[in-house]
Structures are given as structure tokens and as C-alpha cells.
C-alpha positions in Angstrom: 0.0 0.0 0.0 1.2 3.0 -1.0 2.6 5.7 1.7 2.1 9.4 1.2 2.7 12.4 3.2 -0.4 14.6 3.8 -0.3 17.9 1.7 -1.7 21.1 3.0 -3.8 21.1 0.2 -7.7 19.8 -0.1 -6.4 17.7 -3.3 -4.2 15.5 -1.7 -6.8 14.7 1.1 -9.1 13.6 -1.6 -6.7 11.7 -3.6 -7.4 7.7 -2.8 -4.5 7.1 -1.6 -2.8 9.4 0.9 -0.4 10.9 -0.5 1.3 14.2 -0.8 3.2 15.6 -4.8 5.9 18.4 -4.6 6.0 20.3 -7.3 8.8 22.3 -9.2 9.1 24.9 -11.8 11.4 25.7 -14.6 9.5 28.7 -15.7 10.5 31.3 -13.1 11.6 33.9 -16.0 9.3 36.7 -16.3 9.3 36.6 -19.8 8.4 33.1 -20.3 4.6 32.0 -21.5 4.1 28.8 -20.9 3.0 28.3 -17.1 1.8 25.0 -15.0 -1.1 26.4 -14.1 -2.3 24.3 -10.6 -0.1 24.8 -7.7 -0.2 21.2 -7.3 -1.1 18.2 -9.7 -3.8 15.7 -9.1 -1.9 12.4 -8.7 -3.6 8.9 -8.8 -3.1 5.3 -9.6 -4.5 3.5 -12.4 -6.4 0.5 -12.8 -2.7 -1.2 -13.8 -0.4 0.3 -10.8 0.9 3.0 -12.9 1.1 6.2 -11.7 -0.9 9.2 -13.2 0.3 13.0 -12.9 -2.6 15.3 -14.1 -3.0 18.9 -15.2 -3.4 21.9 -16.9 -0.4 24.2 -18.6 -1.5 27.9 -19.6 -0.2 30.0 -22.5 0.2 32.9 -21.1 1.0 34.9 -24.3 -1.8 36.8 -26.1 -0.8 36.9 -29.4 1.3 33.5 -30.2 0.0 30.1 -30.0 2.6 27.6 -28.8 3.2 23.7 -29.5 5.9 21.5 -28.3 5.5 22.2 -25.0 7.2 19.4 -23.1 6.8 18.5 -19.4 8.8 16.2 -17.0 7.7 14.5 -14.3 10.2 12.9 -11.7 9.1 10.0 -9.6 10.3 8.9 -6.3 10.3 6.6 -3.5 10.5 7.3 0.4 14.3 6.4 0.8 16.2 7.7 -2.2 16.7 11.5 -2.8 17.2 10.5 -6.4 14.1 10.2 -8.5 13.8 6.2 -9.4 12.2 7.6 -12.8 12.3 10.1 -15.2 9.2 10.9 -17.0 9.2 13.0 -20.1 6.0 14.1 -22.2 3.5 16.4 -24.3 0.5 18.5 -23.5 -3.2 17.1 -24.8 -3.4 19.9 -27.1 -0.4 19.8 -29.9 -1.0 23.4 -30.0 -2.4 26.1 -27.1 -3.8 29.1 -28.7 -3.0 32.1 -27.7 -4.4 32.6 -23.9 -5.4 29.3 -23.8 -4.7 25.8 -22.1 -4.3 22.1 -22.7 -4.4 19.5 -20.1 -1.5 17.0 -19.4 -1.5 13.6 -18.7 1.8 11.5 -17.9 2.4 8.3 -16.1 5.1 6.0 -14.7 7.3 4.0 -16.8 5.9 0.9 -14.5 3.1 -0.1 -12.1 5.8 0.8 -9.3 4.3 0.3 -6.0 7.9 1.8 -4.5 6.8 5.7 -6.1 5.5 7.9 -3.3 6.7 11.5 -4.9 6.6 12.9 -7.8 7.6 16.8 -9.0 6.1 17.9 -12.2 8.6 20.9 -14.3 8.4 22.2 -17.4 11.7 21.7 -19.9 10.7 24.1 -22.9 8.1 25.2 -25.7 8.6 26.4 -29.3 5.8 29.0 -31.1 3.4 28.1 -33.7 1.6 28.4 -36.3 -2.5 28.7 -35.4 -4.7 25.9 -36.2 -7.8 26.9 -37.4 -11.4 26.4 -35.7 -13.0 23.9 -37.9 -13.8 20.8 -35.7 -17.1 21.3 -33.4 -18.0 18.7 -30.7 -21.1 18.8 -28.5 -23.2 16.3 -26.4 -25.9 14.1 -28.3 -26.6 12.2 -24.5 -25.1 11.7 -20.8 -25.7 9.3 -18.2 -24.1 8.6 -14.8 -25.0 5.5 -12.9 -22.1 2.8 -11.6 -20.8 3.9 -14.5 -20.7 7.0 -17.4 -22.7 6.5 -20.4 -21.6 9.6 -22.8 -22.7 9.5 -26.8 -21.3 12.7 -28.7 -20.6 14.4 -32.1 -17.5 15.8 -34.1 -18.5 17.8 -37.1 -15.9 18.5 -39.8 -17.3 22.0 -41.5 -13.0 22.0 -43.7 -11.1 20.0 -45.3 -10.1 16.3 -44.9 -8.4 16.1 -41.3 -6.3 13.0 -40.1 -5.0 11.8 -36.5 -8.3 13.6 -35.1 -8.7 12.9 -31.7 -11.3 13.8 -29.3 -10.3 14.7 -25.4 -12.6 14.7 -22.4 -11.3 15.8 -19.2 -12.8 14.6 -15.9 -13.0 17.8 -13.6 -14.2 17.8 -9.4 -16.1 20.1 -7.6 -13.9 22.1 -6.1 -12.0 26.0 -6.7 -10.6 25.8 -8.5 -11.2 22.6 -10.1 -8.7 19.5 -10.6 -8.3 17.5 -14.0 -8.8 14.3 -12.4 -8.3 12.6 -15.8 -8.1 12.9 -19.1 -10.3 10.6 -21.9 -8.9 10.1 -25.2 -11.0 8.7 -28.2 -9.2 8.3 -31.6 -11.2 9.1 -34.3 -8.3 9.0 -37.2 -9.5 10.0 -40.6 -12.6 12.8 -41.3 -13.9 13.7 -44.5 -14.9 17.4 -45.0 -18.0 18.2 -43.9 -18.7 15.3 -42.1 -20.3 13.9 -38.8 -18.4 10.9 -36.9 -20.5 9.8 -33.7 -18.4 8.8 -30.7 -19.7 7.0 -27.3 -18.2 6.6 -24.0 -19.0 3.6 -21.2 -16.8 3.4 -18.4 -16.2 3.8 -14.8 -14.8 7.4 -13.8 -13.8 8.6 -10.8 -16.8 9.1 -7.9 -15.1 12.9 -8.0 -16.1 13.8 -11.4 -18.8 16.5 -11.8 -18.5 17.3 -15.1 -16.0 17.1 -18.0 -14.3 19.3 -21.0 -15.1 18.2 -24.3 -12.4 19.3 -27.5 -11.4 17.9 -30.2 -7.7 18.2 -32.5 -6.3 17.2 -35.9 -3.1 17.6 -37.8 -4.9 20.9 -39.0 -7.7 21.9 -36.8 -8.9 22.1 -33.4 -12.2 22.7 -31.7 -14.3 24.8 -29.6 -14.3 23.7 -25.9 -17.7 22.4 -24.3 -18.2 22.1 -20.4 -20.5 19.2 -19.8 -22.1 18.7 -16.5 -22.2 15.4 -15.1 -26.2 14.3 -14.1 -26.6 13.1 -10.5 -26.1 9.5 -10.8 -28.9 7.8 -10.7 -28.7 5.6 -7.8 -26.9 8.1 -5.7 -29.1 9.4 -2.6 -27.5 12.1 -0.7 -27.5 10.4 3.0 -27.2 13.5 5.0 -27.8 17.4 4.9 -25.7 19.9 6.5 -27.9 22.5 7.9 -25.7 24.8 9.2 -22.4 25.9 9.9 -20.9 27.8 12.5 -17.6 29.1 14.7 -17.5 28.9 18.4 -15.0 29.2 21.4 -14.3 26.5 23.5 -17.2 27.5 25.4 -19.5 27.4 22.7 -20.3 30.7 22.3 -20.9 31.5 18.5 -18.3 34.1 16.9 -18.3 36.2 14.2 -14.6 37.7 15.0 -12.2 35.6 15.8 -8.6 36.3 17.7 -5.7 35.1 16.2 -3.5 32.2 17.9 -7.3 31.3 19.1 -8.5 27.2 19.2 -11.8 27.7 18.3 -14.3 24.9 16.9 -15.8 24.7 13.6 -19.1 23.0 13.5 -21.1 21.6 11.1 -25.4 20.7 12.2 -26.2 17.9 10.2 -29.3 16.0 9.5 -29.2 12.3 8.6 -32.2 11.2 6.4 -31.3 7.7 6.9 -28.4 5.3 7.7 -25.7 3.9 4.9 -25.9 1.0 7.2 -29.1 -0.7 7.8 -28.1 -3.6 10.0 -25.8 -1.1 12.5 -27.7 2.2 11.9 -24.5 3.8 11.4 -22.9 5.7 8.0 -19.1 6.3 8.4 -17.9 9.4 7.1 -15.4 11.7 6.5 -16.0 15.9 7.5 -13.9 18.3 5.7 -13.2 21.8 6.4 -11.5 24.4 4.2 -10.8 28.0 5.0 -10.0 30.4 2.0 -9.2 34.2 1.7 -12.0 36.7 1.2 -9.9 38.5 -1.3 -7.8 35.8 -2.9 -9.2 32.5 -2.2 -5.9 31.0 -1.1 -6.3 27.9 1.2 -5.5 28.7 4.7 -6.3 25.7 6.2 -7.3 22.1 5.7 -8.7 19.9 8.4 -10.6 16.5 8.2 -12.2 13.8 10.7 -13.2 10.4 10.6 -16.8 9.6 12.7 -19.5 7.7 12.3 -23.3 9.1 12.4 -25.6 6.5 14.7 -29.4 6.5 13.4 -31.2 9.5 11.8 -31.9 12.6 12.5 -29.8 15.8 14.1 -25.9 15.3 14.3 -22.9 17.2 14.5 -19.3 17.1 13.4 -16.4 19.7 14.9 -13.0 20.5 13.6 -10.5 22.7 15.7 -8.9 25.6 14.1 -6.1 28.4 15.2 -6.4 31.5 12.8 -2.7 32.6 12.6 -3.1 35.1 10.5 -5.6 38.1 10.3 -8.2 38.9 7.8 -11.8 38.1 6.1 -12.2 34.4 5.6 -14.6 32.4 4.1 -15.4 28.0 5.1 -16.2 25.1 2.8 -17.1 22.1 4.0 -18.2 18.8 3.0 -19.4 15.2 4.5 -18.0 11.9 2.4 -18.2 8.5 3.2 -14.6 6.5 3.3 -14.9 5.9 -0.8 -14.8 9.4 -1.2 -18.2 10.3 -2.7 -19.9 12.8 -1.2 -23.5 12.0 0.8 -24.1 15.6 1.6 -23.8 18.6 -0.9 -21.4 20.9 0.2 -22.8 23.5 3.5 -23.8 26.8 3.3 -20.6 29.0 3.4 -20.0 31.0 6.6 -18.0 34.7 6.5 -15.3 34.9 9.3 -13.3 38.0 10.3 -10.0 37.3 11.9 -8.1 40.2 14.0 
């Protein structure tokens, strides 16, 4: 089983494993415009033991698109300073417009349980040439039930196109989002003006609440379309959080709150019935994230394993010390131990820190 340091970051308490990515840059010159765009990648394993470094790159130039954009990933292991592999490979897009952004998608030489790290940099990019807007994709039908049941359409409104490929990346719920992972269907040859069908009927990650949809060939590209991921179908949210509040160790509600301060952040819940019939208990796990006002930079990350017993009224409580001042705002969520969420997020509470 795989061992991971815990981040400081709400993505690597959701990853499936518990584990924490550094990351690196190589693009610390101002006049650079290629950027990683996400602090810090979403990491996971495959189905086959390889491991998968996700994310987005950003061109941050407004006039020159950009292809050739290469990106390594270094992999390591809990005992060796030296990375145990060296990882090497493209963006999604073979060209990023101008102000625009591909996804990347690179894994592990191996199924590797020994990798624990990895640090994600980018190695160089070349300009290019635009490809022109002729591909269109949209959404003919979506379904989500144990698993995803997508049927879509590329239209071809130029000339003949080959290596056309169509890209659908898997994106959470959270701000901002993750790529959790990216979908690649090869559609090869199009004729000019033509319309190829595509379909899509697989398990995706619990996560997921909706996915990009774009298409490229040797000579075009496409539009992007955001598609929202239905509620699946069997899924009943277990619990409702009612409210939210901050208190002292007292329990007196605040609404300022003194730095180097414990206090509690609580969450009222309400538990329309139990995951577990035959103990009247659903485990789960409580989740509290502070952000900015102003910026919405994380400033703190705290979980906590419980179980609810029966229905009805319940609570959960996280401890906090502000440490530093200013207006902050709190997410938080209820999962059970897969990692799917049987509550929709709670109402957000304002917080001013002095």
C-alpha cells in the first residue's frame, strides 16, 4: 500500500491514496509564457499500478499560439533523494492558442508500488503556427449511474483532417477545479463536412462533476464544451448539512475571531437515513476548508473520521487556530470512506479574523 505524506492542500486529502506531490518549476523567468497552471497536480493510480500526474499548462502569451510544450515528471520513492524515474512528455493539445490551455497527462514508466513522490517541471516550448477552428463537438446524450454513459458528435465544416482525436477531461467540484483525468478517443480520418459519432461507457472517478469536451487534428482544433455530469442515478444524498458555525471553547458563536485562538468549527447535520441498515451507522469523513476573502488561497485544511448512529440531528467539529488576520470564508463537506460525497457541500460562513 502506497505511503504518502499529507499535503496542506484539499487535493491530496481527496486523492485515494494518501499521498502528498511536490512540485517544481522551470519557468521562473518573467518573460516566459508557458505556465503550469495548478499549484499542485492531481496524482492517482491507475487501474494497472501506474502512476498518473494530471494537469493543466497555460499560454500565457496573447498573441502566439505555442506547440511543443514538453513537461517532466520525476518520480520517487521514500528512501532515495534521487528520482527512481524520469518521466518526459507532451500537452493534450499539440498546439495552445493564444491565452489558452491544454491539459497533461503523464504516467510511470511501470506499475511501481515503491513511487511515493513525484515533482512535475516544465523543460521548454517552441511558437506556432494557429490551427484553425474547424472541428465542433457537442453532447448528443449523458448518463451517470455505476458507470458514465456519454454518446457525442464531431463535425468537420473543412477539409479532410487525419489523427483527429477527441479529449474529455474529468474535472471535481472544487475551486478551483482538478483535471482528475483525461479521456482520449481516436477518431483517425474525417472527411470534409462530415459527422463521426463517438460514445463513451466506463467507470470514472466518484469525484467527477463534469467534464471538457475538444477535439484536435493535424490541422484543426475545436471549440471547448463544459458538460455537466447528471446526478447519478442511484446516488441518494444520505445527509444534509444544515448549518455551519464558529465557536469558542465554550460554545459561544463568533463572528470575530482572535488570532492564535482554538476555536471549533461546527457543522449541524441531518441524517435522512443510515448507509448502514443492519448497524444504523454511516461512516464518514468531515472536511473543512478556510480560504481568503480576497484571494481564495487555502488557509487551512482539516478533516475527521466519525461515524453518524441512526437518523436525524448530528454534528461534526473541527479545531482551528487563525494565525493570520483577515476576512475568511469556510467550505465544508461530508464523504463516506470511498470518497463520494453523501451531503452537498454546507452553506458558506463569513469569518473575520483580528
Amino acid at each position: 500500500m502506497l505511503k504518502f505524506v499529507l499535503g496542506a492542500f484539499l487535493v491530496f486529502l481527496l486523492i485515494p491514496f494518501s499521498q502528498s506531490f511536490a512540485q517544481e518549476y522551470s519557468d521562473n523567468a518573467p518573460t516566459l509564457s508557458v505556465s503550469l497552471t495548478s499549484e499542485v497536480p492531481y496524482v492517482y493510480q491507475d487501474s494497472d499500478g501506474y502512476t498518473v500526474v494530471v494537469g493543466t499548462v497555460k499560454n500565457e502569451n496573447t498573441q502566439t499560439p505555442v506547440t511543443n510544450v514538453l513537461i517532466q515528471v520525476n518520480f520517487f520513492d521514500d528512501f532515495d533523494p534521487s528520482p527512481i524515474e524520469v518521466v518526459q512528455g507532451r500537452t493534450t493539445l499539440e498546439v495552445i492558442p493564444p491565452n489558452g490551455e491544454s491539459t497533461f497527462s503523464i504516467k510511470s514508466e511501470t506499475p511501481n508500488p515503491a513511487i511515493t513522490e513525484a515533482s512535475v517541471s516544465l523543460l521548454g516550448f517552441d511558437s506556432s503556427s494557429s490551427k484553425q477552428m474547424g472541428l465542433t463537438v457537442y453532447s448528443s446524450e449523458v448518463s451517470l449511474d455505476k458507470t458514465l454513459s456519454f454518446e457525442g458528435i464531431l463535425k468537420n465544416s473543412g477539409a479532410p483532417n487525419s489523427d483527429t482525436n477527441v479529449y474529455m477531461a474529468l474535472y471535481d467540484g472544487f475551486e478551483p477545479s482538478r483535471i482528475l483525468e483525461v479521456i482520449t478517443l481516436e477518431l483517425g480520418d474525417v472527411e470534409p463536412d462530415a459527422e463521426v459519432s463517438f460514445n463513451v461507457n466506463r467507470q470514472i472517478d466518484a469525484r467527477a462533476v463534469g467534464f471538457l469536451l475538444f477535439a484536435e487534428s493535424d490541422i484543426f482544433s475545436s471549440n471547448f464544451v463544459d458538460v455537466e455530469l447528471p446526478e447519478p442515478q442511484s446516488l441518494t444524498k444520505l445527509v444534509t448539512i444544515s448549518s455551519v458555525s464558529v465557536t469558542d471553547p465554550n460554545g459561544v458563536k463568533l463572528s470575530t475571531i482572535p488570532l492564535d485562538t482554538v476555536v471549533h468549527v461546527k457543522s449541524d447535520t441531518w441524517i435522512q437515513f443510515a448507509a448502514d441498515q443492519a448497524t444504523d451507522e454511516t461512516p464518514y469523513t468531515y472536511y473543512v476548508q478556510i480560504k481568503e476573502s480576497a484571494t481564495g488561497k487555502v488557509e487551512y485544511i482539516g478533516k475527521d473520521d466519525g461515524r453518524f448512529i441512526g437518523v436525524g440531528p448530528q454534528s461534526s467539529i473541527i479545531d482551528w487556530i487563525p494565525k493570520s488576520s483577515g476576512l475568511y470564508f469556510i467550505e465544508t463537506f461530508v464523504w463516506d470512506r470511498n470518497d463520494v460525497p453523501i451531503a452537498d457541500q454546507g452553506p458558506f460562513v463569513l469569518i473575520n479574523v483580528q
